[in-house]
Short mmCIF file of the C-alpha atoms (twelve columns), coordinates in Angstrom:
data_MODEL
# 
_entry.id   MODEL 
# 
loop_
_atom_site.group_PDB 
_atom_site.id 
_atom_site.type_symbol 
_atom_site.label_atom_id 
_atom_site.label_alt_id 
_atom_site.label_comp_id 
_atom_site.label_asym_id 
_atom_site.label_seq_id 
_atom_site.Cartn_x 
_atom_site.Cartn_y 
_atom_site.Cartn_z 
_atom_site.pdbx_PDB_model_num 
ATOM 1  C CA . UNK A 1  5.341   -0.290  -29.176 1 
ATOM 2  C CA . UNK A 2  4.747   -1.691  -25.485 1 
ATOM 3  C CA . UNK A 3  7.614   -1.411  -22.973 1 
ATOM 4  C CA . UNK A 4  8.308   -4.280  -20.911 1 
ATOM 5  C CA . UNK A 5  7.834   -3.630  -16.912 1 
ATOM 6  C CA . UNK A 6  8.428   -5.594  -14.279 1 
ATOM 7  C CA . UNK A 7  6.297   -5.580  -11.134 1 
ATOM 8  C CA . UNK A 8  5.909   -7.625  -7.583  1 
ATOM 9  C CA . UNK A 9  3.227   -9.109  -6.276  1 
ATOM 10 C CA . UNK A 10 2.221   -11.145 -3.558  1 
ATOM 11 C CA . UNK A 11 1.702   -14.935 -4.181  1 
ATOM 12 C CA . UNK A 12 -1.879  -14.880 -3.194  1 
ATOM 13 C CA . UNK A 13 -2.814  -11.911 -5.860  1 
ATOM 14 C CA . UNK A 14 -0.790  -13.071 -8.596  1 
ATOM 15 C CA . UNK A 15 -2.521  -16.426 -7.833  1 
ATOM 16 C CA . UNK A 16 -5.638  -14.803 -7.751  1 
ATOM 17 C CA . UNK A 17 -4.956  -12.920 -10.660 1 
ATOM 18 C CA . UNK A 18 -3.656  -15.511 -13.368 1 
ATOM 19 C CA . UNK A 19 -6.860  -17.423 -11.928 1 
ATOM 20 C CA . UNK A 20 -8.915  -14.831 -13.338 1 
ATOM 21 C CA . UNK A 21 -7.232  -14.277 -16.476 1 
ATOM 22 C CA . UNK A 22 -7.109  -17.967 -16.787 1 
ATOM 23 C CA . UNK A 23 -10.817 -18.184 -16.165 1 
ATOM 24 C CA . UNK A 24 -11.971 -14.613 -18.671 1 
ATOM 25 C CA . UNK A 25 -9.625  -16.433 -21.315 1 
ATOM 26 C CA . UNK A 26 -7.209  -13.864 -21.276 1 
ATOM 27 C CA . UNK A 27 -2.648  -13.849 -20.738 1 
ATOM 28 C CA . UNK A 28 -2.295  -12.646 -17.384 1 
ATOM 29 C CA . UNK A 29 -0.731  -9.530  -19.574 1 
ATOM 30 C CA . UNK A 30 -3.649  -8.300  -20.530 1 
ATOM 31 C CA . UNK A 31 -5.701  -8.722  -17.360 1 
ATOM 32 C CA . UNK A 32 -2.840  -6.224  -15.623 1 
ATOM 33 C CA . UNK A 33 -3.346  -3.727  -18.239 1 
ATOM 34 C CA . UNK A 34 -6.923  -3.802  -18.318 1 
ATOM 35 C CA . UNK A 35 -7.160  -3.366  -14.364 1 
ATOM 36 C CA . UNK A 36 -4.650  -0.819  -14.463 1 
ATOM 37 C CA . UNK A 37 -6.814  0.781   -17.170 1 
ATOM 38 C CA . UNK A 38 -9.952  0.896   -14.894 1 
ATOM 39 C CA . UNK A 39 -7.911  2.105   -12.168 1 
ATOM 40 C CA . UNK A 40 -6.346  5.226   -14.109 1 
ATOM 41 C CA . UNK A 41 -10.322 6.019   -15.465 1 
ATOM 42 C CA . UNK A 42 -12.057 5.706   -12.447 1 
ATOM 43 C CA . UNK A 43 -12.546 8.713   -10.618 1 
ATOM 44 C CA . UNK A 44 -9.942  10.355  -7.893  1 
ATOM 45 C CA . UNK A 45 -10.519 9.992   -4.742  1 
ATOM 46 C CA . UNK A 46 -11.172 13.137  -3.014  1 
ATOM 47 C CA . UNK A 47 -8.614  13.495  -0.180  1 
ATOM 48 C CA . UNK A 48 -10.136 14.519  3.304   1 
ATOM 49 C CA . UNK A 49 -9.621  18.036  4.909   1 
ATOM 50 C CA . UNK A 50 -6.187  18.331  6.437   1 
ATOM 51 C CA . UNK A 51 -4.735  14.937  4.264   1 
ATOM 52 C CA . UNK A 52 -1.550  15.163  2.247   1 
ATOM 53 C CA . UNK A 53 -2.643  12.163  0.472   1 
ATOM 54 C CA . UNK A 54 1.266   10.374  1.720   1 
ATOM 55 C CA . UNK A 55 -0.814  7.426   3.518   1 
ATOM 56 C CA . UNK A 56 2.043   7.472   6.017   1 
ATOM 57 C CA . UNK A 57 1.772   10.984  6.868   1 
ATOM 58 C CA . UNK A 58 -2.011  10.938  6.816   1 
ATOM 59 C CA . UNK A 59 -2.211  7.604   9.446   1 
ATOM 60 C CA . UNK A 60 -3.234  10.300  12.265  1 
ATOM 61 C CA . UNK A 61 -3.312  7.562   14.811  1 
ATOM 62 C CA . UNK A 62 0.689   7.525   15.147  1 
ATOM 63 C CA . UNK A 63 0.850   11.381  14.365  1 
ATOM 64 C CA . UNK A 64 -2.269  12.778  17.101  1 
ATOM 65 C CA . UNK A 65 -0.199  11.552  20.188  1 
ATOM 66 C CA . UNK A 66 3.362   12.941  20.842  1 
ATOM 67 C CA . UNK A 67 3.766   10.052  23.000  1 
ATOM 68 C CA . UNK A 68 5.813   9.959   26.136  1 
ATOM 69 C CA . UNK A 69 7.745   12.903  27.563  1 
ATOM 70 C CA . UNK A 70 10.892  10.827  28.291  1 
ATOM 71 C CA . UNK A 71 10.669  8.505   25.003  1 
ATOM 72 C CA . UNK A 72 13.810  9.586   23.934  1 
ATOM 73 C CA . UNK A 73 15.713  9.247   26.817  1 
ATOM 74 C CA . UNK A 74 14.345  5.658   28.126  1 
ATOM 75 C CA . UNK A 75 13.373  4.216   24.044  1 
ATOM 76 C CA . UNK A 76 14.904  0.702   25.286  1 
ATOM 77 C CA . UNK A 77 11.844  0.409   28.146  1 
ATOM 78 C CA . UNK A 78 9.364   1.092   25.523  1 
ATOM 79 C CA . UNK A 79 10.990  -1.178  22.857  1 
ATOM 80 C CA . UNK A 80 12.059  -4.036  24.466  1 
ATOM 81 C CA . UNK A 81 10.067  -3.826  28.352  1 
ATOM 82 C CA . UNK A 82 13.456  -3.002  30.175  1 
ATOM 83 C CA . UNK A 83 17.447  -1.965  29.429  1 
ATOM 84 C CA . UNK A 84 19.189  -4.171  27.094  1 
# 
């Protein structure tokens, strides 16, 4: 027997999505499953040399710069453009 989940989405890709449903002829139920279906089959993407596949921990452009020396000390000039 099915189990009930409940997900969040955006407006715009629900929208989108109970448009296509609505269009194939199918509940908006089934058009989930059956993407989530394709998604599961399809193959894995390989990850790249030196990825942890954690998209946060992978986003190299935040995690190749230490950033200022003195970031610590003076984080209200870099937040806000002077002391609060």
């Amino acid at each position: 027997m099915p189990h009930r989940t409940t997900i969040v989405l955006p407006p715009g890709l629900k929208q989108e999505a109970m448009e296509r449903a609505r269009s194939e002829g199918i509940s908006f139920s089934d058009l989930v499953r059956r993407s989530l279906k394709k998604e599961l089959t399809a193959k894995p993407k390989k990850k790249k040399p030196g990825q942890t596949g954690d998209p946060f921990f992978d986003d190299h452009t935040v995690y190749d710069d230490d950033g200022p020396e003195d970031l610590a000390a003076n984080h209200d000039e870099y937040l806000y453009g002077g002391k609060q």
